[in-house]
N, C-alpha and C positions, 0 to 999 in steps of 0.2 A: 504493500500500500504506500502508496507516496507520502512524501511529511508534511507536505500542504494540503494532505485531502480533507479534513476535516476544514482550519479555515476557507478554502475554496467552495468546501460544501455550505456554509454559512455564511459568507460572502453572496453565493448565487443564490441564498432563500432572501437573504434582505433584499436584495436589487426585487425578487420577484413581489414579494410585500409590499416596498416603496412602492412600482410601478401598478402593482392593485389598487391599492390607494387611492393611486391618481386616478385609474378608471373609475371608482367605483364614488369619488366626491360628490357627493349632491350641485350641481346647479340649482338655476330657480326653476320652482316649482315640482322638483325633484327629492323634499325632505321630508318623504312618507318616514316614518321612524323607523319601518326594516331599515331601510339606506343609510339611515345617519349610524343606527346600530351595527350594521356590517364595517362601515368605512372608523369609526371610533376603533372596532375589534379588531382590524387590519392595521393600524397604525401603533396600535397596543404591541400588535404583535410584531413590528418593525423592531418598535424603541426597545423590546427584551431582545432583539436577536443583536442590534448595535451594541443593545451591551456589554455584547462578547468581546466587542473588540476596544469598549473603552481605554485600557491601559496599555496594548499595545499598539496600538494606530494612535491614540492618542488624541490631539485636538479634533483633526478629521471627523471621527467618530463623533464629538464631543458637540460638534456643532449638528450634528445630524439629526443626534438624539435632542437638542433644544428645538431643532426647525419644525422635526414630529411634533413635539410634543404641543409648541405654540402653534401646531396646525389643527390635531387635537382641538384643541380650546376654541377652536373659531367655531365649532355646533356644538361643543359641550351646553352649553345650555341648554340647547332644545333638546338634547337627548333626554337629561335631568328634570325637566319638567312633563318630558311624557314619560319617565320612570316616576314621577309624584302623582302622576295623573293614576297610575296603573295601582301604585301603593294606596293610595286612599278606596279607592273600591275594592281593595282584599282588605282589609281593615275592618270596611263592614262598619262605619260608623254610623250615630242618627244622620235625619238628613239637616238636621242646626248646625251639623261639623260639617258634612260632606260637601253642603251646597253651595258653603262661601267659598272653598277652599278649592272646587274645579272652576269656580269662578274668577279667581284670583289667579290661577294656573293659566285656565285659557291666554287671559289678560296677558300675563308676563310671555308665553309664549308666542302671543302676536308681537310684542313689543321686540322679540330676539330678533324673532322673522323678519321685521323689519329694519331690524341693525344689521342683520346679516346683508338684505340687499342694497344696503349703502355700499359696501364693500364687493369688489369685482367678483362674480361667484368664480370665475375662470382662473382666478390668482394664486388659488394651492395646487391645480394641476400641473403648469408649467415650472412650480417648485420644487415639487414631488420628482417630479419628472429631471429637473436637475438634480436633486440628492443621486439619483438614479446614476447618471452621469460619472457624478464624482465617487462614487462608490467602486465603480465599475476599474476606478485610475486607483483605486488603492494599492500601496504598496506592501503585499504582504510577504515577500521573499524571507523575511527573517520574522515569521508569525508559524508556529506547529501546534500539534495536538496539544503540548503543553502549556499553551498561552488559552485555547479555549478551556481546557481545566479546570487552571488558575478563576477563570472567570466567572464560570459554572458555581465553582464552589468559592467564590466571593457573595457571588446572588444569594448564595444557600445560608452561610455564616449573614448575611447582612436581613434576611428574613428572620433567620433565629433567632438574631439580637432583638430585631424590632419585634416581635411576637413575646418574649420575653418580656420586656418592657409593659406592653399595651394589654394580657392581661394581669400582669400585675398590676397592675393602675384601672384598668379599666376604665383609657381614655379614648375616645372614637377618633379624636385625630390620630393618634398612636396607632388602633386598628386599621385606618385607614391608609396607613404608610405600609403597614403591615401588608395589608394584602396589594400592593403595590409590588412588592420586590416578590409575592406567591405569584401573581400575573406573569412576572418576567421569567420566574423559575419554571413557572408551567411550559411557555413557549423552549424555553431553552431547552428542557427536558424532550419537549415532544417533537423539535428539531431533530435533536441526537438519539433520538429511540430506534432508530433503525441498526444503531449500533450492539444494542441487546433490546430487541420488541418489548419482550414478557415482564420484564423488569422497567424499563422507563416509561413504557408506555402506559402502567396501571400505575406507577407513580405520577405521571404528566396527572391524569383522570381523577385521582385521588386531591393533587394540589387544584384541582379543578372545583371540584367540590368544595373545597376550602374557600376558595375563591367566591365562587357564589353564595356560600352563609357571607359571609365579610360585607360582599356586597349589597347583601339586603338588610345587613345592620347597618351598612351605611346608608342607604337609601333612606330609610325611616328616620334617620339623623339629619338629614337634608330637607324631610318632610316638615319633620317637626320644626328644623326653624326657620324653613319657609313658609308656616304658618305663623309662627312667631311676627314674623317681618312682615307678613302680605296679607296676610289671610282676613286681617279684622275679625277672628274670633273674639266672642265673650269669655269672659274667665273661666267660668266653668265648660262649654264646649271649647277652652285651651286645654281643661283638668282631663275632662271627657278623650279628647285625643291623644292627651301626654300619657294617661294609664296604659290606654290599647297599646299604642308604640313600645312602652317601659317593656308590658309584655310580653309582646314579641323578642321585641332585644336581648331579655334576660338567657331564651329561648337557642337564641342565635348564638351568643354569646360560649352558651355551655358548650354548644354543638363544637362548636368553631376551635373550643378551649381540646377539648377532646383531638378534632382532627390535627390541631396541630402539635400536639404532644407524639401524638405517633409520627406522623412527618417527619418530626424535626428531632426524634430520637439520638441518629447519630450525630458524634462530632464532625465538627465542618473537616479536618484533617481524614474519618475516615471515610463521610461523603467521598472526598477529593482522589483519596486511593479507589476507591468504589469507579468510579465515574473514569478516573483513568485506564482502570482495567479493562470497563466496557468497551474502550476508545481505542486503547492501543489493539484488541484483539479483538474485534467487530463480528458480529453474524453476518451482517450486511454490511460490505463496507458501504461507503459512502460514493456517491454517481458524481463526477468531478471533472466540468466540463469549462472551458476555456473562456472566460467570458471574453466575447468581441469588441474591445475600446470604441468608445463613442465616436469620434474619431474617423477609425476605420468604419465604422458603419455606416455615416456619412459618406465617405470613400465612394464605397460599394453599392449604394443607392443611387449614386449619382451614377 
């Protein structure tokens, strides 16, 4: 197996990510919430694969993972308020809670809509489209199996810690960082699962499920105090909503406490043996194809 086939083969999943991305961006009139949900999930899963190469590419990488991420944020909100819309009707509240509070949602969600189309909808495609670009010009001659690793089990040790923390405290920002770096660990995993299926790939699925309890305590976090801020509830339909939410969370919390204990059993050092073995001695190696410099394809086209 070559000593570039691993970063070559993560190299060639981001460019294919980034370049989804770019397809898949809502224009106007194009923000049914599957779309915005797909294209969020696609760029999620860019920013864990750059991750890889945070420390050894360095800035490059550095900026890449900023451009996702503040590209991200440009329908983040609408996504978030059709995730509040969706949360309030599993809740199940009276309708003194329920009625202001998709009222208020609509509200803010026309107002996104309409910030959104001040700004060129066509302006993250051809940016995307350049990360693409410059990815493609990486130099990774002196990047091997040992530099993804390294990285793999940085995400892993950097989840633990923040899991650790978050519930010890049982702070929702804390959780919410938490399953931040499970997101990246999932994709990273489910990258590299072709290297042992059986094994990474019920781990990817496992941090998966972590992932989504995480995310519906955070969602219900976001509800509640965008009800707080928007909603103009009365105090007692604030009381009325803050209990249901409490208990849910509580709910979530344990689940979430549970799955990550098992997860995150091992030490990050014997992760990192773990993960190397899988990598140096592959059931599948990895398919490790030449990427075309932009450049040249230009060339060629012409």
């Amino acid at each position: 197996m070559r000593s570039d086939a691993w970063p070559q083969h993560c190299r060639a999943a981001l460019v294919r990510a980034v370049g989804a991305a770019a397809a898949q961006f809502p224009g106007p009139g194009e923000e049914a919430p599957k779309r915005v949900h797909d294209v969020r999930k696609t760029l999620k899963e860019a920013r864990a694969i750059a991750r890889l190469f945070l420390h050894c590419v360095g800035e490059p990488a550095r900026v890449t993972i900023t451009t996702l991420a503040a590209t991200r944020r440009q329908i983040g909100r609408t996504r978030d308020l059709d995730v509040m819309a969706l949360r309030v009707k599993r809740l199940e509240p009276p309708t003194e809670v329920s009625e202001p509070l998709i009222a208020a949602i609509a509200r803010e969600r026309e107002a996104a809509q309409r910030a959104r189309r001040g700004i060129s909808a066509t302006a993250p495609r051809p940016r995307l489209n350049a990360i693409v670009r410059r990815v493609e010009g990486w130099e990774l001659s002196a990047v091997g199996t040992e530099e993804i690793v390294d990285a793999v089990a940085r995400t892993y040790r950097q989840a633990q810690r923040r899991g650790l923390l978050a519930f010890e405290n049982e702070d929702p920002t804390a959780l919410h960082a938490l399953r931040a770096r499970v997101v990246d660990l999932r994709y990273q995993l489910s990258l590299l699962a072709c290297a042992w299926p059986e094994a990474l790939s019920a781990q990817a699925e496992a941090l998966n499920d972590l992932r989504e309890d995480l995310g519906d305590f955070n969602d219900l976090h976001v509800l509640e105090t965008f009800a707080a801020e928007h909603g103009a509830l009365p105090p007692p339909a604030m009381e009325e909503l803050g209990a249901r939410i409490e208990s849910k969370q509580k709910k979530l919390r344990r689940r979430a406490n549970v799955e990550f204990e098992r997860l995150f059993a091992e030490t990050p050092s014997g992760f990192a043996t773990r993960i190397a073995a899988y990598l140096g001695h592959p059931v599948t190696e990895p398919e490790v194809a030449e990427i075309e410099p932009a450049a040249a394809k230009a060339v060629s086209a012409a």
